[in-house]
N, C-alpha and C positions, 0 to 999 in steps of 0.2 A: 442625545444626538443620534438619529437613526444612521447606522451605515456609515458614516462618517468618521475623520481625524481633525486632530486639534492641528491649526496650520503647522505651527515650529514642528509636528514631526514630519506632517506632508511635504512638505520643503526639501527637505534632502533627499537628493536625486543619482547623486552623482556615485554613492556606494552602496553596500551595505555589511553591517557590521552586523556577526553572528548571526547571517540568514539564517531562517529556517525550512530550510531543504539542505539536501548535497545534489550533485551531478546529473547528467542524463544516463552515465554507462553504469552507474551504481542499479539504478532500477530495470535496466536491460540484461545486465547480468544475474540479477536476482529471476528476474522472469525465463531467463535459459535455463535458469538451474531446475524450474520448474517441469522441463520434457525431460524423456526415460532418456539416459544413455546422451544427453547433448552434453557437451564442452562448451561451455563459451569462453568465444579468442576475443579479447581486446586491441584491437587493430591502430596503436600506437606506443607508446614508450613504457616500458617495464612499469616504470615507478607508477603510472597510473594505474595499472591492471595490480599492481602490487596494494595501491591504497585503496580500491575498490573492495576485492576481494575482503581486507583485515579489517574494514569498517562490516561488511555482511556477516563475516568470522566472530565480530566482537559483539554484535545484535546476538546471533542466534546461537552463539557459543558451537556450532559445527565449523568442521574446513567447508568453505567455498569454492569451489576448484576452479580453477578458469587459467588461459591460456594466452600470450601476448606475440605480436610481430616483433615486440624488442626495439624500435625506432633509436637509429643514430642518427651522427648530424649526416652520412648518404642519403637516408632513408628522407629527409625533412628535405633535402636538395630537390633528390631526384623521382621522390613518391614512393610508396611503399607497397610498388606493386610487387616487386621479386619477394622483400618479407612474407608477405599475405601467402603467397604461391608455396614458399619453402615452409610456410610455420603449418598450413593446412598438410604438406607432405607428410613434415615428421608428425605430426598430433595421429593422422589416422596409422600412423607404421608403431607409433608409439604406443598413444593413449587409446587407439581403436573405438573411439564412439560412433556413434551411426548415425551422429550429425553433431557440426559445427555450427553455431551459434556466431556469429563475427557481427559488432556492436564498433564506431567507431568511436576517435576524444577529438580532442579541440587540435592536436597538433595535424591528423589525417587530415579533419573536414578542413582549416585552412589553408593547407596544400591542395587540394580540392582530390581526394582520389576517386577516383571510380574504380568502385567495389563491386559492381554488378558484372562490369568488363573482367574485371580481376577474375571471379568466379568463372564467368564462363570459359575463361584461360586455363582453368586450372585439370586436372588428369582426377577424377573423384573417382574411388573407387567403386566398384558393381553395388547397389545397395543401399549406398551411403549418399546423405546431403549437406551440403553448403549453404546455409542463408543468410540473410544479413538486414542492417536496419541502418540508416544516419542518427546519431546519437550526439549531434556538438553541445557541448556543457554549457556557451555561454547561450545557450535558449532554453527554455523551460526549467525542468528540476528531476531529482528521479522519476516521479510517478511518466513526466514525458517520455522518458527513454525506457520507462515498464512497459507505456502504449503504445510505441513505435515498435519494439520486440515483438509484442504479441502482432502486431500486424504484418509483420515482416515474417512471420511464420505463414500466416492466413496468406500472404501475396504470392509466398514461395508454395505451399502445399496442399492446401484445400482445393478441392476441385469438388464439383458440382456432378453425379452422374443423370441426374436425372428422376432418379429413384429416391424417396427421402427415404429414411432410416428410422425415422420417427422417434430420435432423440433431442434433447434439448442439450443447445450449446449455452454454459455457463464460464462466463470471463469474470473472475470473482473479485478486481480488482488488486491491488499493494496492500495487502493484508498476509499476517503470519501464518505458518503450516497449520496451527492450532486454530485457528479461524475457516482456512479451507476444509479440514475434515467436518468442522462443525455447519458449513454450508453444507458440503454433501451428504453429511447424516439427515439435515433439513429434506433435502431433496428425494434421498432414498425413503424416509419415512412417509412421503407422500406420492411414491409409488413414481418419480420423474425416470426415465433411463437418461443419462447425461453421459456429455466431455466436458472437462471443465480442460483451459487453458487458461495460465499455467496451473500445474496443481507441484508446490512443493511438500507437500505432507508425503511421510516417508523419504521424503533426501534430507534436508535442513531437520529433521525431526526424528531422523533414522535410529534405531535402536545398536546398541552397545553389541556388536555380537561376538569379539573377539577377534575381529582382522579386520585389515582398512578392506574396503570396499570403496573405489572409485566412483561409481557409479550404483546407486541404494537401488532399491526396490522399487520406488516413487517415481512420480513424474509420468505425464501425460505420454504416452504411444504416440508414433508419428505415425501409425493410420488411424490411430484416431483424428489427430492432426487436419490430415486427409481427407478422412468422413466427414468433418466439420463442413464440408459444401455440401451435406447430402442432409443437415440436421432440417427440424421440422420447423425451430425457431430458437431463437437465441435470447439470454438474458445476460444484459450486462451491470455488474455493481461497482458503483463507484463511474460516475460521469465523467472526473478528470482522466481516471484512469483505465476505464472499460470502454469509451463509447468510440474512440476511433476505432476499434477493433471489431463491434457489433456494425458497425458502418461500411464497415471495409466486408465484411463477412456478408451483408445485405446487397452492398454494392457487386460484389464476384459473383456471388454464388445464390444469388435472390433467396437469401434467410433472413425473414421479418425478425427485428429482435425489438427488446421494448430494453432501455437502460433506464436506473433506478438508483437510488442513493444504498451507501452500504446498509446491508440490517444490521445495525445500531441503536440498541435501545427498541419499545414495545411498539411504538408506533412504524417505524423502519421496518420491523421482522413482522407485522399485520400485512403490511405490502408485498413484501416478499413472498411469502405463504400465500396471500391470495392470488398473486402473479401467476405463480404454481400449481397452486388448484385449479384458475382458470383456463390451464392450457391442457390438465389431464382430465377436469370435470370429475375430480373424485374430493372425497371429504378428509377435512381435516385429523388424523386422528390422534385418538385420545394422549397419546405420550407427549404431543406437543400442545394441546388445551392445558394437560395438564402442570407443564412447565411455565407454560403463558399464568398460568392462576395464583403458581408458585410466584414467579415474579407479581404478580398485581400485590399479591398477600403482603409480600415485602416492599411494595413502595408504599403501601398505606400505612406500614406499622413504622416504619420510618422518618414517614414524612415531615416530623417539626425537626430533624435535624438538616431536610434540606428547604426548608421554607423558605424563602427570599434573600438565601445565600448566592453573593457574587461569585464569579467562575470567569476565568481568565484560560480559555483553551490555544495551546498553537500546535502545531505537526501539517501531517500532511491535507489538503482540503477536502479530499472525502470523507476522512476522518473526524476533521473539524466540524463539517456539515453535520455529521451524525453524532458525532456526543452533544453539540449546542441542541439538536434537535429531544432529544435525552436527556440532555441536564434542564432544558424548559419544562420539559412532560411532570418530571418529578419536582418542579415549582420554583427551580435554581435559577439566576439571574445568568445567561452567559453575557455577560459585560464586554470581556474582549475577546475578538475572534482571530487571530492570524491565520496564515498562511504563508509561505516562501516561495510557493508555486505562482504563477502569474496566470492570470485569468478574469476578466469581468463574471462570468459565469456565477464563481467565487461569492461576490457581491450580491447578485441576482438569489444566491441560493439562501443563504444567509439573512437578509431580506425579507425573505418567505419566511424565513425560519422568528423572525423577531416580529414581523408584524401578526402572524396568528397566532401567537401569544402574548399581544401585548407586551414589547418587551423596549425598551431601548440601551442597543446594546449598537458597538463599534465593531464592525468586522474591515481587513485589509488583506487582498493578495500580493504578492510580492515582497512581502514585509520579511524583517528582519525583528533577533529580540532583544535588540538595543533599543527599538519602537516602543518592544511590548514595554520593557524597565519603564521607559519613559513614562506609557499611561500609565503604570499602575503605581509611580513614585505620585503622578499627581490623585488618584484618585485607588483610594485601597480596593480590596477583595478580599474574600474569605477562603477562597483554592485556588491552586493553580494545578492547570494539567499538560503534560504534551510530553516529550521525548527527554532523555537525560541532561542536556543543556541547561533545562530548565531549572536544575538544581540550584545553580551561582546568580540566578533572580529570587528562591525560595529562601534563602540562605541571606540573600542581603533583604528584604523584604517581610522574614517570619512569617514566611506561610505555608499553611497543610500543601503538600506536592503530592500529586499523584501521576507515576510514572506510567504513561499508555502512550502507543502508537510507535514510532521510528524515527532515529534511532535509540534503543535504550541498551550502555552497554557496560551499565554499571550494578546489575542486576540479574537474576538467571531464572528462569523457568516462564518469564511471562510468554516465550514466544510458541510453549504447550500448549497455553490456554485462549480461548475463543473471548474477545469483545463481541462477536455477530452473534445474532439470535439470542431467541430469550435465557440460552442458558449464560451468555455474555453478557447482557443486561443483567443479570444476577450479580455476575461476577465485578462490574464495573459500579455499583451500586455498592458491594461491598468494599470494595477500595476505598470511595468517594468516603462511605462512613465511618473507615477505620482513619481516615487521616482527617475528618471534621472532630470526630471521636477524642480523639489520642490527643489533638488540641486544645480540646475542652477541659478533660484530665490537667493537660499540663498549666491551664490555664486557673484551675481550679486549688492546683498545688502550689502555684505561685501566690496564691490570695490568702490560702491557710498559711504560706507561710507569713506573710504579712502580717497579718492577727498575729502571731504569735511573738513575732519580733517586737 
């Protein structure tokens, strides 16, 4: 069945048990943390901004820093404008960053505040900004509230002078610090000048130096910020979660951009690189032929242990998009596809993904992995892939798991390492075969013991 679910799960409407996604303010604050020197305020009740923060903390194993209005029952009454006013006071007397990030929850947007009035209310010192985004949790999923932030920067400070710059704007989508460096090494090796928005490589990934530092070395400049209305063209990765922002950055400030799926896997980072090339007209070289060849070398020497192996992927849907599109190239079945994020798009991409390789394979956004248990009790697999949730399906089910995307916070170092480009196809290739691998092994020592009993 292409695209499709079996009725008894499509039925259930009315909840969902173990989505997979979390929140809108989870990925807005993740995406603040991505500018130099910004704070992001959580603009309702502690306890939110407190479980936001310890779920990004327990991903990337750094502090997350972030700042709250503190919401009582006045504040739920009478609106949380005087909070907003007083918490921007003390943060800049305080904490002194050179901009405030303010992201709202569910309790703000149904009291309905106006945050844009707030701001203009407020006494900002010489130098320093205030911006902000709507972020209500029961719409979308993080990656929405990743691409609300990023536009909410672009709304508040990009300006257009007239003169381009002759850099490219890259929005690299909901991908870890170790993925962004490996985009921008792509990009410097082919000679691009860029701003990427956000860029948390060096905050979330900052080096041990012997005192806390508040604010790391990392994170995009607010004129770069700025210059972003002056670039020459923009590329966005990841369509859930880059392309309001390429849109919004086209629509202000007339910067064509082309958005594209994340480079995941050979065929993904072919696009990418050529994207690249064709915006500087210069040639590919050699250090990333050669890494491309590297990887060829290693899907062909591999390839009977991923021959017509099922694959059951869930996280977030850029994601999803690009390992299903990567687990096909190298001959894998993706059987199930989730998502928690909501979206036809989702469908449509997916779709693409199973009809040019022959595949029939069930993808669903909005889903939960009470869903996935379900397919995959009625019809097996041979891997599952997607965030640390997925354990207590691998566990009840026997199956090789392999830990990618968000969130994973049962684990440490993966959020160093790049899934994009082809040095992440490496990496993601060896995962897949250390847990196909290890299976076989263990499959193999339960037979010997057989025989011998």
């Amino acid at each position: 069945m292409l695209n499709g679910t079996p009725k008894e799960i499509s039925e259930r409407k009315a909840l969902r048990i173990n989505p997979a996604k979390t929140c809108q303010p989870i990925g807005a604050m993740y995406a603040a943390l991505g500018v130099h020197r910004c704070m992001p305020h959580s603009h309702g009740s502690q306890g939110c901004c407190s479980y936001h923060r310890t779920l990004l903390s327990r991903h990337f194993k750094e502090p997350a820093m972030a700042t709250t209005s503190s919401f009582t029952e006045g504040a739920s009454v009478f609106g949380g404008g005087s909070n907003l006013k007083t918490a921007a006071k003390n943060i800049f007397e305080i904490y002194d960053p050179d901009i405030i990030a303010v992201h709202t929850t569910c309790l703000s947007e149904t009291i309905g505040d106006d945050i844009r009035t707030y701001i203009s209310q407020m006494e900002i010192p010489e130098g320093k900004f205030v911006v902000h985004t709507n972020t209500p949790s029961y719409v979308g999923s993080h990656i929405t509230g990743f691409s609300n932030m990023i536009c909410g920067f672009i709304n508040y400070l990009s300006k257009s002078t007239g003169v381009k710059n002759g850099k490219a704007a890259l929005i690299p989508g909901f991908v870890n610090p170790g993925d962004m460096r490996e985009i921008k090494r792509i990009a410097s090796l082919l000679g691009v000048d860029y701003t990427m928005l956000p860029d948390t490589s060096g905050v979330l990934d900052a080096p041990m130096t012997g005192k806390f530092d508040m604010y790391p070395k990392g994170g995009t400049k607010i004129a770069d910020i700025i210059g972003l209305g002056d670039c020459d063209y923009s590329v966005g990765l990841g369509e859930f979660a880059s392309a309001a922002g390429v849109a919004l950055l086209d629509k202000k400030c007339k910067v064509k951009g082309n958005i594209m799926g994340l480079p995941i896997g050979i065929e993904a980072t072919d696009r990418f690189v050529m994207e690249l090339t064709k915006q500087t007209k210069g040639e590919v070289p050699y250090e990333l032929e050669e890494e491309r060849g590297q990887l060829v070398d290693i899907m062909i020497d591999s390839h009977p242990y991923f021959h017509n192996k099922k694959v059951a992927i869930f996280g977030d849907p850029d994601t999803v998009i690009g390992l299903a599109e990567f687990a096909a190239s190298i001959g894998m079945i993706p059987r199930f596809c989730i998502t928690g994020t909501p979206g036809e798009m989702f469908n449509q991409r997916m779709s693409d993904v199973f009809e040019r390789h022959n595949i029939d394979g069930i993808a669903k956004p909005a889903a939960d992995l009470f869903e996935l248990h379900q397919m995959l009790k009625n019809e097996k697999v041979d891997l599952l892939m997607g965030g640390t949730h997925g354990k207590y399906i691998a566990r009840a089910e026997d199956l090789p798991f392999v830990r990618i995307g968000f969130p994973i916070t049962d684990r440490y170092i993966h959020s160093y390492l790049p899934i994009v480009g082809y040095r992440g196809a490496i990496r993601i290739l060896e995962m897949i075969l250390n847990a196909l691998m290890d299976r076989q092994d263990r499959d193999a020592a339960d037979q010997d013991l057989e025989l011998v009993m």
